[in-house]
N, C-alpha and C positions, 0 to 999 in steps of 0.2 A: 259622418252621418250616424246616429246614433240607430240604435238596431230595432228592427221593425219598419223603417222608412218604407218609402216605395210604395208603387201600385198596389193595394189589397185585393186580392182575389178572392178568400176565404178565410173565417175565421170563427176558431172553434169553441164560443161562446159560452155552452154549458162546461167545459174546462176550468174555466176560474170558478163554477160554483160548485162542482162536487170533490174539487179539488183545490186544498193550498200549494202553489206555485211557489218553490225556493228558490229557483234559478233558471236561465234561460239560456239559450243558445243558438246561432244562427248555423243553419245549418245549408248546405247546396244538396239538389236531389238531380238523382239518376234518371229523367224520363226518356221514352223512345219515340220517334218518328211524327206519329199524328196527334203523342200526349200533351205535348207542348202547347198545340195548337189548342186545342179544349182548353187548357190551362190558361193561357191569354184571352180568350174567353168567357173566364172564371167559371167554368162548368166544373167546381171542385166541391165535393164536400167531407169536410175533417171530423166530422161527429163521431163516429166512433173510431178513427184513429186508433195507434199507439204506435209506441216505437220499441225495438229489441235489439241486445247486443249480440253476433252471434260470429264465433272463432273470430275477435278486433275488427268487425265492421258493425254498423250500425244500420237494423231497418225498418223502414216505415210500412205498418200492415193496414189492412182496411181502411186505406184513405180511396173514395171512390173518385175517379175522371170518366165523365162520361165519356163515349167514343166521340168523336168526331165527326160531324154528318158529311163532309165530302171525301171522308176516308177510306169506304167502303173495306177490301179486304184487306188493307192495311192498316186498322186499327187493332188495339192491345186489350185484355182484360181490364175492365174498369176496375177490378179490386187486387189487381197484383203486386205482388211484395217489392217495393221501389228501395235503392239504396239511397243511403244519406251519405252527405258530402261531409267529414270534422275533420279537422288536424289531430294524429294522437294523441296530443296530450289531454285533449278535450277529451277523447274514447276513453280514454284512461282514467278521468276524470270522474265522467259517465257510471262508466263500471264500478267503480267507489261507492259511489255515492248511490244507487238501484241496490248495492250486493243490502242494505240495509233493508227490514224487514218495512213494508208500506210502503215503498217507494217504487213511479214507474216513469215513465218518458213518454208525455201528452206534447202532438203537434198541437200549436197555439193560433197562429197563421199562417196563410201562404201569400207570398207576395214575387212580384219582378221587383228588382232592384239592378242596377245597369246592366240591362236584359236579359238577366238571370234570371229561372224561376231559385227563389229560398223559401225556405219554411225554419219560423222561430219554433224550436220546442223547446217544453218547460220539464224540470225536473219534479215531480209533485207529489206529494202526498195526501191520500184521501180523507175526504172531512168525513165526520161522524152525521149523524142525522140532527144532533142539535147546536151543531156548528156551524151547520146550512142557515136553521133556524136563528142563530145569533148572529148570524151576517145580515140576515132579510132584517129583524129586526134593528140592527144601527144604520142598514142603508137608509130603511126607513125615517129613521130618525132624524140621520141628516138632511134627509128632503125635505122634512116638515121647518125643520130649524130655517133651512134657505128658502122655505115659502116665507116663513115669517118675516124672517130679516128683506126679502123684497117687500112684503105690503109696506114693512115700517118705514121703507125709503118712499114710497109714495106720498 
């Protein structure tokens, strides 16, 4: 199953636009008790996100889960520092490649995948303000191009 499969919960859309994406990663997260259940739910939102290396673990800050409304005092901070699940060589990998100067660790989605929660993050480096611009402009362009090419098939 190639990576990103599975139920989508969340997905952190302005990511690919203030950001070019080198590389990807599946990663498993740390939740506790009633997060899961919000989770399956998809009460997740990864907008401001990021991820940090910290003494060879890897974690996931400002990803919000809202509480859980049958949880009462058994719910968690909806903004707490969650760990991510990687094999070393991945961490190490990680760490290489952030130690370079513009580069950070953006969650991309959250998904179940055989009933796990995952989250794919990307390795990414931020666009400029006219790189944003040079994107909007070819997206555009291909749209116009695939209107055209449908009329002409009519």
């Amino acid at each position: 199953m190639p990576k990103g499969d599975g139920r989508l919960l969340a997905q952190n859309k302005k990511a690919r636009h203030d950001y070019a994406i080198e590389e990807t990663f599946e990663a498993g997260i740390v939740l506790q008790g009633t997060e899961i259940k919000s989770v399956r739910n998809a009460r997740v939102n990864l907008k401001d996100a990021y991820a940090r290396i910290d003494r060879g673990e890897i974690f996931l800050h400002n990803m919000h889960i809202s509480p859980y409304e049958q949880g009462n005092r058994y719910n968690h901070d909806p903004l707490r520092t969650r760990k991510l699940l990687l094999h070393k060589k991945q961490i190490s990998k990680l760490i290489g490649e952030t130690k370079e100067a513009g580069y950070s660790i953006i969650p991309l989605k959250m998904y179940i995948k055989d009933g796990y929660a995952k989250v794919l993050i990307g390795v990414a480096k931020g666009k400029k303000k006219y790189d944003k611009r040079q994107d909007l402009k070819s997206k555009e362009a291909k749209r116009d191009v695939e209107r055209a090419f449908k009329e002409r098939q009519r």
